[in-house]
N, C-alpha and C positions, 0 to 999 in steps of 0.2 A: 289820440288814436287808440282804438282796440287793439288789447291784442290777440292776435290770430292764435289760434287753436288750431295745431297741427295735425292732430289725430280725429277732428272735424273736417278739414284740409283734404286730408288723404282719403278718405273716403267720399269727399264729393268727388274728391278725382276718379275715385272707381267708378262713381256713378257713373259720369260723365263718360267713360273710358267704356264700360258697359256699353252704352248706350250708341258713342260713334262704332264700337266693333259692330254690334248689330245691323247698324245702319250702313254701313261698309258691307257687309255679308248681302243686304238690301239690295243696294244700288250693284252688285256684281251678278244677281241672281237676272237683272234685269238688263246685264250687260252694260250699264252707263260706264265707264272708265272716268269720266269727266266727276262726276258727282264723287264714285271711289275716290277719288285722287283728294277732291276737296275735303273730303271726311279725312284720309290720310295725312293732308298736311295740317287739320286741326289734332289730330294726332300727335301729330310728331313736335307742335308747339307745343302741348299739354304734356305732354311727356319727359321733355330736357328736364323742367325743372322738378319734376315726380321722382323719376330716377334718380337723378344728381342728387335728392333731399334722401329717399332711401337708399342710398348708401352709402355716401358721407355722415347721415344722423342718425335716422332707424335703423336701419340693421345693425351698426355697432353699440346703438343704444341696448336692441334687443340680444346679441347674442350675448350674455351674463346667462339670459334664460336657454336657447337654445344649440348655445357655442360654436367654435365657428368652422367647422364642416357643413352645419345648415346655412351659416352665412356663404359660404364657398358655394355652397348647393344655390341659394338665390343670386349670387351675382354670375352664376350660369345660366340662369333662367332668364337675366336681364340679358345675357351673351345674346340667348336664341332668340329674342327678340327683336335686338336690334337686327339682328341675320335678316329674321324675316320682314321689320320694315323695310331693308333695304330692296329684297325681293318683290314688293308688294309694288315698292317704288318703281323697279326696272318695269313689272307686267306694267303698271297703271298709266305710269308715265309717255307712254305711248299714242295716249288718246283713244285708245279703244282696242274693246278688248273680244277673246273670242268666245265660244261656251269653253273651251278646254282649259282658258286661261280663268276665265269666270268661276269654275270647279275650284283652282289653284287656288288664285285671293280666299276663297271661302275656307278651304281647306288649314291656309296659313293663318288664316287668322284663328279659326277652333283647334287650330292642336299648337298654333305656336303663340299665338296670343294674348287669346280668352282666357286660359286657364289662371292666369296670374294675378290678374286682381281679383279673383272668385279665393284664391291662395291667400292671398296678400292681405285681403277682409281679416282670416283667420288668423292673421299676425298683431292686428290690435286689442285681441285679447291681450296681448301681455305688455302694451301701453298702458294699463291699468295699476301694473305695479311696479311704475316709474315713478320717482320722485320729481318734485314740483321743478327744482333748479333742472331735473333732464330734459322735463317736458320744456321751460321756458327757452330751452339752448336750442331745444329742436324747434321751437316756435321762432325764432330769432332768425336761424338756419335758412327755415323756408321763406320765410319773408324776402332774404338774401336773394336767394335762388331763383323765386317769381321775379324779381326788380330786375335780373341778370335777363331772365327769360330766354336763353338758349336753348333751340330745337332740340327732338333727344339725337338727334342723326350729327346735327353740329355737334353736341356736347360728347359724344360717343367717339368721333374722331379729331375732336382738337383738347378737351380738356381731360375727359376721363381715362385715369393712366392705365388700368385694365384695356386692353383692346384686342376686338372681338378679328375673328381671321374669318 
């Protein structure tokens, strides 16, 4: 078996992660709540095991370089996130939604979102000057992580000891 490249890894996830926010934005501008939700819970499958690998791996891989106030600073930004999937969850979960609630989702997603894996790209700059045994612990890690496959909403309130109010 190959082995996985973590820092390959994490950036298709952005893609990927890109790509359902935008389409979530989509489907709400059009009012569907049905389609939102499904983009949402591909979300939040894609997500348990992203999150759970960056902070367990990457971040304390990377704070050597940026120390850990900026790590405190990114495991706040994971807090607001999980806030607002859980938000995104109550509007969507409904089955339909209205234009005011359609504003919201869009809203949550571009200021509580988006911004973090457009952030987070910016972070593997300094994957680059990781040695090989870090990067292989971190390729080890997510491997884990993916096989576990816990939602980020599961893993946020049953495994991860940080917890968001």
């Amino acid at each position: 078996m190959a082995k996985l490249d973590a820092i390959a890894q994490l950036k298709a996830d952005h893609s990927q992660v890109r790509d359902i926010l935008l389409d979530i934005i989509e489907a709400a501008r059009r009012q569907d709540a049905t389609k939102a939700l499904e983009l949402l819970l591909r979300l939040d499958k894609l997500g348990g095991p992203h999150f759970q690998w960056e902070e367990e791996s990457f971040y304390p891989a990377l704070e050597q370089f940026f120390g850990a106030q900026y790590k405190e600073y990114l495991l706040g930004v994971h807090d607001r996130i999980i806030r607002a999937a859980k938000k995104l969850a109550a509007i969507l979960g409904k089955g339909e939604i209205t234009q005011k609630e359609a504003e919201r989702v869009i809203e949550l997603v571009r200021t509580e979102i988006l911004p973090h894996p457009i952030e987070c790209e910016g972070l593997t700059l300094f994957s680059e000057r990781l040695s090989k045994p870090e990067l292989d612990a971190m390729a080890k890690h997510f491997t884990s992580v993916r096989k576990d496959g816990l939602s980020l909403l599961e893993w946020a309130d049953k495994v991860r000891t940080r917890k968001v109010a």
